[in-house]
LUMFI-400107 format. One line per 2 residues: their letters; for each residue z, x, y of C-alpha. Coordinates in steps of 0.1 Angstrom, whole numbers. Each point is the difference from the previous one (the first is absolute). Layout:
// residues N
a> Z X Y  ...
This chain:
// residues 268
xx> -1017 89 820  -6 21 -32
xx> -29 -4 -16  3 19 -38
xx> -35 2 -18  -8 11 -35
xx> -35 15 -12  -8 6 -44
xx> -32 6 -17  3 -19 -28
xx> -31 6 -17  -9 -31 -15
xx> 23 -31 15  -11 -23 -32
xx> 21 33 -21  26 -1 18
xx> 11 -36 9  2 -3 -39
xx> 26 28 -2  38 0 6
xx> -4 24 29  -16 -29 22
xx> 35 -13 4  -5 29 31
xx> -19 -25 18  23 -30 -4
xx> 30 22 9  -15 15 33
xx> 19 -9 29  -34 13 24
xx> -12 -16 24  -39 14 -7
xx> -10 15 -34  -35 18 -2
xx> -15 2 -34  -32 21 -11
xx> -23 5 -29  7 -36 -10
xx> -31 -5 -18  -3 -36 -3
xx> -7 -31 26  30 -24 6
xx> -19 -28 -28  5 27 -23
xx> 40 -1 3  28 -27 -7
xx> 6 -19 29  31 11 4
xx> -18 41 2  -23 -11 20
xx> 15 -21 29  41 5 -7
xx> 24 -26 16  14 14 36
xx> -33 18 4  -30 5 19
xx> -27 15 -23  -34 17 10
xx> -22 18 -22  -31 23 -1
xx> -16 3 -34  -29 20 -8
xx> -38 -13 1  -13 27 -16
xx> 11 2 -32  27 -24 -20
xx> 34 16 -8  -3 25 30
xx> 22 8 27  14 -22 25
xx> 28 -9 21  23 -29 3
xx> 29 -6 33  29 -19 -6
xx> 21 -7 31  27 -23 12
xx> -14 -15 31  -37 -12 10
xx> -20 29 20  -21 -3 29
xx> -32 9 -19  -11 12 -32
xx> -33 25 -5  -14 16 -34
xx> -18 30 -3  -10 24 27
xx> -34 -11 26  -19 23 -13
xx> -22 -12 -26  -4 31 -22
xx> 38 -4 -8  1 -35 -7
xx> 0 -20 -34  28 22 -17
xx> 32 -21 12  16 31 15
xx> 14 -10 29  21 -29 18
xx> 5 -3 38  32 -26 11
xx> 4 2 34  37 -10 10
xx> 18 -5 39  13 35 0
xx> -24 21 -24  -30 3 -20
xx> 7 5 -40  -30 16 -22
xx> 1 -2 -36  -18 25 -18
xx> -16 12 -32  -21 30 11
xx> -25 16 -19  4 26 -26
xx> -21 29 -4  -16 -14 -31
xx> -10 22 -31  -9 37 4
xx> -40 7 -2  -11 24 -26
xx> -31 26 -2  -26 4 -18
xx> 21 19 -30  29 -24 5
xx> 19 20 22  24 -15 29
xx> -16 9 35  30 -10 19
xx> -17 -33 13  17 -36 -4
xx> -26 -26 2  20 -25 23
xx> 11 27 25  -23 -8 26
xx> 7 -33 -3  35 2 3
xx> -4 22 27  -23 -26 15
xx> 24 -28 -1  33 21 15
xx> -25 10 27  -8 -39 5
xx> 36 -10 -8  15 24 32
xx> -27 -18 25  7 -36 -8
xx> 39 10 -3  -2 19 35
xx> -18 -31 11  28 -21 -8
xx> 27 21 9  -17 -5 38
xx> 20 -33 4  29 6 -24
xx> 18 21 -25  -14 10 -34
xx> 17 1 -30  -21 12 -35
xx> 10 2 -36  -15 3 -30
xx> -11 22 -27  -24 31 17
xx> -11 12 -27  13 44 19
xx> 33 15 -3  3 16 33
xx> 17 30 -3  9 23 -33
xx> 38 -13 5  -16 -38 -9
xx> -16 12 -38  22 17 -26
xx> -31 26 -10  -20 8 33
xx> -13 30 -12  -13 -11 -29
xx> -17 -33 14  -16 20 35
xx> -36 -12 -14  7 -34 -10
xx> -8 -31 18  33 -13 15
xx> 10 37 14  -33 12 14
xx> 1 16 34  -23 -26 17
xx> 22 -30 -13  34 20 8
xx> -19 10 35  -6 -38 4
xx> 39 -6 1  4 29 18
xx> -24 -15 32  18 -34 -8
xx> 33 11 6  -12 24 36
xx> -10 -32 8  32 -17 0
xx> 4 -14 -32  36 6 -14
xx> 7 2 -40  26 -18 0
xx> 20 12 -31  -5 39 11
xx> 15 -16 35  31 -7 -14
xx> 6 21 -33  -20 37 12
xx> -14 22 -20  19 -12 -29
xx> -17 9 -36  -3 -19 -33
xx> -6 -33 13  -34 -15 -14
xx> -13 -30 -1  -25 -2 -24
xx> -2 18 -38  -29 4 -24
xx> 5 -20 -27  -9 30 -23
xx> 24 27 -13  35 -23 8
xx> -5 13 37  25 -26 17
xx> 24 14 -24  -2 34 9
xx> -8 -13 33  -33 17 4
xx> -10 -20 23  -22 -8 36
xx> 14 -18 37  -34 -15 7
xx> 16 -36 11  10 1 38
xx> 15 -24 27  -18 17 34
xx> 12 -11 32  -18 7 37
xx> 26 20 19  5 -30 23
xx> 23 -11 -29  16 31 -9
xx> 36 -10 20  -5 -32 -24
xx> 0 18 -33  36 -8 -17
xx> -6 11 -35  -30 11 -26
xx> 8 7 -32  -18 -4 -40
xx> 9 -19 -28  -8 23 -27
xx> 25 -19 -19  -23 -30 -3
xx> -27 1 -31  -29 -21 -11
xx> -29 18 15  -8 37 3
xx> 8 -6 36  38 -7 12
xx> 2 -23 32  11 21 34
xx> 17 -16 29  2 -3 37
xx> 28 -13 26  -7 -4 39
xx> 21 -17 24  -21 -12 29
């Protein structure tokens, strides 16, 4: 049975379902597509956005603050059970995280923290801090128990937008971005421990070390054009699935967000 899955940031679902590059969704032939940073509930949305014909559609929207975050699954068939949010309390209320359990694997959705703005001294100065690191930090520590918890009875499978490129191959300027949040040591070392521990990226699983491939571009400075971009959107797999991965691959071709969608095929 293959089983293809699709993952895209869209930052801001009300946006985009109003643009011509929407008709993505409608085309898909997936059988699960994760979306993140959606930043609206379900009431906000046309029906049709919200709960699409030949769907199943669950949703995590911030508490916290309106117009934040969240994630939205859309998938083909009914799953066994449906969680939001991590069990720990400290990382609840931000609609970053759905849990579907199905027979042969557990699926996360994610929108991981970001380091947040970069503190200043007393004269203005940058000290090299990020506000949010410790929280994101926090939450990828929290997010590896619960999914090491789950992967005790099955298989894990992860996407979403993490917020780190991994290694200098997956951001066009590493050198000039080694103290910015998103390519700091601890949130690289983070993926580092994640992937010792089993975890596979898929797309470096079937394409290598190859350069140039992004997936995310600062609006600022026509970077998608010059392709000045980040690979910070992933489809992880525990090794238990690795003879399963068939293809992983972006969609850089795809606009409407500052994100392009990346994609995932298993056969199980």
């Amino acid at each position: 049975m293959l089983i293809k899955f699709l993952s895209w940031n869209v930052n801001g679902l009300r946006a985009i379902s109003g643009k011509p590059d929407w008709r993505w969704f409608a085309e898909t032939d997936a059988d699960i597509v994760a979306l993140q940073e959606t930043k609206a509930r379900p009431e906000q949305l046309a029906p049709t956005v919200a709960n699409p014909e030949g769907w199943q559609a669950y949703w995590s929207s911030s508490e916290v603050k309106k117009g934040y975050s969240g994630v939205a699954v859309f998938n083909r068939t009914e799953p066994l059970s449906v969680a939001a949010e991590l069990p720990e309390k400290e990382f609840q209320g931000e609609g970053r995280l759905l849990h579907l359990e199905f027979p042969d694997f557990h699926f996360f959705n994610g929108y991981f923290p970001n380091g947040g703005a970069a503190e200043l001294d007393e004269k203005g100065k940058l000290t090299g801090r990020f506000k949010r690191v410790p929280y994101k930090m926090g939450f990828f520590k929290a997010f590896l128990t619960h999914a090491e918890a789950c992967r005790k009875t099955k298989p894990v499978v992860v996407c979403g937008d993490f917020n780190i490129a991994h290694r200098p191959v997956d951001l066009a300027r590493p050198r000039e971005n080694m103290n910015n949040t998103g390519f700091l040591p601890e949130e690289r070392a983070f993926l580092d421990n994640f992937t010792a521990m089993g975890y596979i990226d898929t797309f470096r699983h079937v394409h290598g070390d190859i350069g140039g491939r992004y997936s995310w571009w600062s609006y600022k400075a026509r970077a998608r054009e010059k392709n000045i971009g980040w690979r910070i959107d992933y489809f992880f797999v525990s090794g238990e699935l690795g003879p399963a991965i068939k293809n992983a691959w972006i969609e850089d071709a795809v606009y409407g967000s500052d994100h392009c969608p990346v994609g995932l095929m298993l056969e199980l």
